[in-house]
C-alpha positions in Angstrom: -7.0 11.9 14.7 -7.0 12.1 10.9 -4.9 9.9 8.9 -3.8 8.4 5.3 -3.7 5.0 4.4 -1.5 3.8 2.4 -1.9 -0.4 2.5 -4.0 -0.1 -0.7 -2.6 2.8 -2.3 -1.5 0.6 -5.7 -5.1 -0.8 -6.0 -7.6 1.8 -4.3 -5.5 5.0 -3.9 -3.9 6.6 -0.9 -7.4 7.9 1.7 -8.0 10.4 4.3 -9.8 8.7 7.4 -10.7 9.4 11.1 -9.1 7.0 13.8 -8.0 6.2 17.2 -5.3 4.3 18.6 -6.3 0.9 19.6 -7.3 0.8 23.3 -4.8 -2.3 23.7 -1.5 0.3 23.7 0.2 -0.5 20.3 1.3 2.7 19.3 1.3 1.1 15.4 -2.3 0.2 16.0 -5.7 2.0 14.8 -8.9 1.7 14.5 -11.0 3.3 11.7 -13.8 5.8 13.8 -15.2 7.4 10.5 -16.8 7.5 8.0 -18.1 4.5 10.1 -17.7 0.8 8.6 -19.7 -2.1 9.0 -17.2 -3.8 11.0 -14.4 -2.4 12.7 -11.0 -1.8 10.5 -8.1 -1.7 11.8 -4.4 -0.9 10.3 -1.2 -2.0 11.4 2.4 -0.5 11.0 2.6 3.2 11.2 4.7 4.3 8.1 3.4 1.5 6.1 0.3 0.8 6.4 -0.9 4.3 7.5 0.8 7.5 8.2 -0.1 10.5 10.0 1.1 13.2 7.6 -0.6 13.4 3.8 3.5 14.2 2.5 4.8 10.5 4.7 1.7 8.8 3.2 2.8 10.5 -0.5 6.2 9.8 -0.7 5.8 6.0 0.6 3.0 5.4 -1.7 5.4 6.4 -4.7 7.8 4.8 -3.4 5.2 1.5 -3.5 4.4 2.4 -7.5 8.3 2.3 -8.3 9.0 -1.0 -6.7 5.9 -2.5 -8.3 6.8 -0.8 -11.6 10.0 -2.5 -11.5 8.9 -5.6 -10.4 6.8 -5.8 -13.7 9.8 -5.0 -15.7 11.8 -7.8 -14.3 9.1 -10.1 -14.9 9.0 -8.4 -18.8 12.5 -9.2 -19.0 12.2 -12.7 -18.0 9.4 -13.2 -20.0 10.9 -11.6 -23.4 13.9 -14.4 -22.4 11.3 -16.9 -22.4 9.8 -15.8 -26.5 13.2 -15.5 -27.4 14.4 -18.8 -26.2 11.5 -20.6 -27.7 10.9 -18.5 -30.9 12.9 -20.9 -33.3 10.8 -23.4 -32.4 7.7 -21.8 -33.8 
């Protein structure tokens, strides 16, 4: 079956691979079949990790860049604290 990954969408991207389920009956459980890898992948948590629509694997992966984009400006504002808490010291 052909699905997207979506575990390293912020760093790699969201990919297109081939899989199976794993033969131990987890439903959330695949294998990567191709293109082949050295060693066997798997991916846990379908809906998270991978999905098996290209629009599911879209909208969670943007979902992923808003909460990290927000995370960075949280740690902005608590860094611009930090200057501004220090700065008559300099």
């Amino acid at each position: 079956m052909r699905v997207w990954i979506t575990k390293l969408a912020l760093s790699r991207g969201v990919f297109e691979i081939e899989a199976d389920f794993c033969p131990a009956n987890q439903t959330d459980q695949i294998v990567q079949t191709k293109p082949y890898p050295k060693h066997a992948t798997f991916y846990y948590g379908k809906g998270i990790n991978w999905h098996d629509t290209a629009q599911g694997a879209m909208v969670y992966a943007v979902k992923m860049q808003n909460a990290e984009v927000q995370k960075l400006r949280d740690k902005a504002v608590k860094l611009q604290k930090k200057v501004i808490k220090f700065s008559p010291l300099v």
